[in-house]
C-alpha positions as protocol buffer text, in pm:
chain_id: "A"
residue {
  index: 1
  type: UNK
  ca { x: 11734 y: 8481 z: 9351 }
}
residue {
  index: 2
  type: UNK
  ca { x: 11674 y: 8851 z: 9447 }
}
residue {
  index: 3
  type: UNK
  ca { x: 11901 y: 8981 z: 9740 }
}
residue {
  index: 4
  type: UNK
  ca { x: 11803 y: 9306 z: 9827 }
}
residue {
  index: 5
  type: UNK
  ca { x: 11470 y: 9502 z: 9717 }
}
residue {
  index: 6
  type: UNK
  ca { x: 11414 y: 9867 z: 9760 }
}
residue {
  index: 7
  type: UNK
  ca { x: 11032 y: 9957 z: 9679 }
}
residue {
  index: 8
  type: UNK
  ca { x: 10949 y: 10296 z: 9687 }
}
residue {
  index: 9
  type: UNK
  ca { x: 11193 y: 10443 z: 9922 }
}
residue {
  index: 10
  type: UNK
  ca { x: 11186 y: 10821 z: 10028 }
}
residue {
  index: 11
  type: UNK
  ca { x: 11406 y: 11011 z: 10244 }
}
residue {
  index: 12
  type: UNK
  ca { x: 11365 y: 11320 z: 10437 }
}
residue {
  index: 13
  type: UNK
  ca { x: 11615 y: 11517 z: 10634 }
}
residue {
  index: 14
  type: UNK
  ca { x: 11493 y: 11809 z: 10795 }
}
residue {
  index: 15
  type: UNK
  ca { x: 11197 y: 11968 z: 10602 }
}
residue {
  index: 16
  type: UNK
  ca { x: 11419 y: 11845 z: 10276 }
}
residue {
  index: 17
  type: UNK
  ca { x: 11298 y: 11583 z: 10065 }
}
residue {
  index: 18
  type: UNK
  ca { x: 11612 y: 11470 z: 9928 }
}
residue {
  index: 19
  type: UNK
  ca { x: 11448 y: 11157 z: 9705 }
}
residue {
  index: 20
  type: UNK
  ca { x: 11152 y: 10998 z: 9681 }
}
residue {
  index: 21
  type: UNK
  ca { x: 11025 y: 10680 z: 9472 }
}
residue {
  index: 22
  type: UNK
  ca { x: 11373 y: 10520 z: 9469 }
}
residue {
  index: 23
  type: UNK
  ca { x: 11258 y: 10125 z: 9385 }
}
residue {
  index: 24
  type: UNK
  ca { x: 11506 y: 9826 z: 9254 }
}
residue {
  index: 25
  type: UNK
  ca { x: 11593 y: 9510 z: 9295 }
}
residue {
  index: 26
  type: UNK
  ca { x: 11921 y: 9317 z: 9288 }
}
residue {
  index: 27
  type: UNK
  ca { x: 12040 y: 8959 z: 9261 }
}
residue {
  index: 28
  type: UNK
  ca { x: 12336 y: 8762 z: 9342 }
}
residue {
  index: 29
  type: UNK
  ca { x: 12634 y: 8925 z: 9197 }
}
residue {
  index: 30
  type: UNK
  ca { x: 12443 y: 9233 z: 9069 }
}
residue {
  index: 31
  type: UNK
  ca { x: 12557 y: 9601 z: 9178 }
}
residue {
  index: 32
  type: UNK
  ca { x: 12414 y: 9900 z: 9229 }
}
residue {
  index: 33
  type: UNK
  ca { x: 12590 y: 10222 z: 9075 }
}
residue {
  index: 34
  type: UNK
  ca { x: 12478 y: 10566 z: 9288 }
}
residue {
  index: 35
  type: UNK
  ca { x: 12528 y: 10890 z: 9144 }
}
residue {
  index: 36
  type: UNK
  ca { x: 12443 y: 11215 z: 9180 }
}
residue {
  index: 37
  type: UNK
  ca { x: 12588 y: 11542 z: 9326 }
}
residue {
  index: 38
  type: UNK
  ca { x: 12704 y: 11663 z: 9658 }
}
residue {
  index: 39
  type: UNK
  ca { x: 12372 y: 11623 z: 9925 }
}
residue {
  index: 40
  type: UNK
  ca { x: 12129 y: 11425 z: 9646 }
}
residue {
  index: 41
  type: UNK
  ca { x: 12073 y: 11154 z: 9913 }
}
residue {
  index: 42
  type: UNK
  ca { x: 12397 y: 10888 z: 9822 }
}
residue {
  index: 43
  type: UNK
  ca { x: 12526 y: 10834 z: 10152 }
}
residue {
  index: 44
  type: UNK
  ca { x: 12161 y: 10873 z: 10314 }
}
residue {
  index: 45
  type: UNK
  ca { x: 12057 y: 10565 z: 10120 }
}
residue {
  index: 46
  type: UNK
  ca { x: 12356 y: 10348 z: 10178 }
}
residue {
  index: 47
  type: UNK
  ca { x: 12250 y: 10420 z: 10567 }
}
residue {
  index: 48
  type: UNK
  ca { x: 11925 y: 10294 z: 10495 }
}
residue {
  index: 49
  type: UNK
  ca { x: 11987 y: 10011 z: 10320 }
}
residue {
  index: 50
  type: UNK
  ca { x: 12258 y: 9925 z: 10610 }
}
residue {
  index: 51
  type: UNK
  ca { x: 11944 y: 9915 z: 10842 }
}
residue {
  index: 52
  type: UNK
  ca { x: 12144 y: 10295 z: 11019 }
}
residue {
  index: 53
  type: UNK
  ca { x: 11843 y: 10504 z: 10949 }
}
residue {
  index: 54
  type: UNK
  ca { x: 11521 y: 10422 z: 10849 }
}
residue {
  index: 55
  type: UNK
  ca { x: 11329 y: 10551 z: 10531 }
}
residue {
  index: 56
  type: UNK
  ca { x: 11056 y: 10799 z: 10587 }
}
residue {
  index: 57
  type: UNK
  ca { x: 10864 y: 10570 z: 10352 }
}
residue {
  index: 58
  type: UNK
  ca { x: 10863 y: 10250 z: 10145 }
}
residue {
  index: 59
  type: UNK
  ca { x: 11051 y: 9894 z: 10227 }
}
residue {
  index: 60
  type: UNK
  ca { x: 11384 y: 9782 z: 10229 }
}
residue {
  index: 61
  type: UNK
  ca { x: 11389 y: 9424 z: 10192 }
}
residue {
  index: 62
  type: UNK
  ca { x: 11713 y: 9129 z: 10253 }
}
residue {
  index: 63
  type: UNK
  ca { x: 11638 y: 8797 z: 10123 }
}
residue {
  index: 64
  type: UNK
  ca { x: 11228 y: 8849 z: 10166 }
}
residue {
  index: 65
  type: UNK
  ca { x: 11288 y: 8987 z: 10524 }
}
């Protein structure tokens, strides 16, 4: 059963595009390993997938919601 789905997520801060295209999918008991350097996006997407801030575009979904 599929948890959480990211599909095509993009985030903007300012007039910077820090990522764009960012899709997955996990399950029960799956995890999700972020790297990157310093201002990539990390902690931007852990706020969106926390429901803090919202994506400039694409879906975040929890349990098909």
């Amino acid at each position: 059963m599929t948890l959480l789905v990211a599909d095509n997520l993009e985030c903007i801060r300012g007039e910077r595009r820090l990522f764009h295209g960012v899709s997955f999918a996990l399950a029960a008991g799956e995890l999700l390993n972020l790297q990157g350097h310093n201002g990539a996006g990390k902690t931007s997407l852990l706020r969106m997938l926390t429901g803090i801030t919202p994506p400039a575009n694409g879906e975040i979904r929890w349990r098909g919601q």
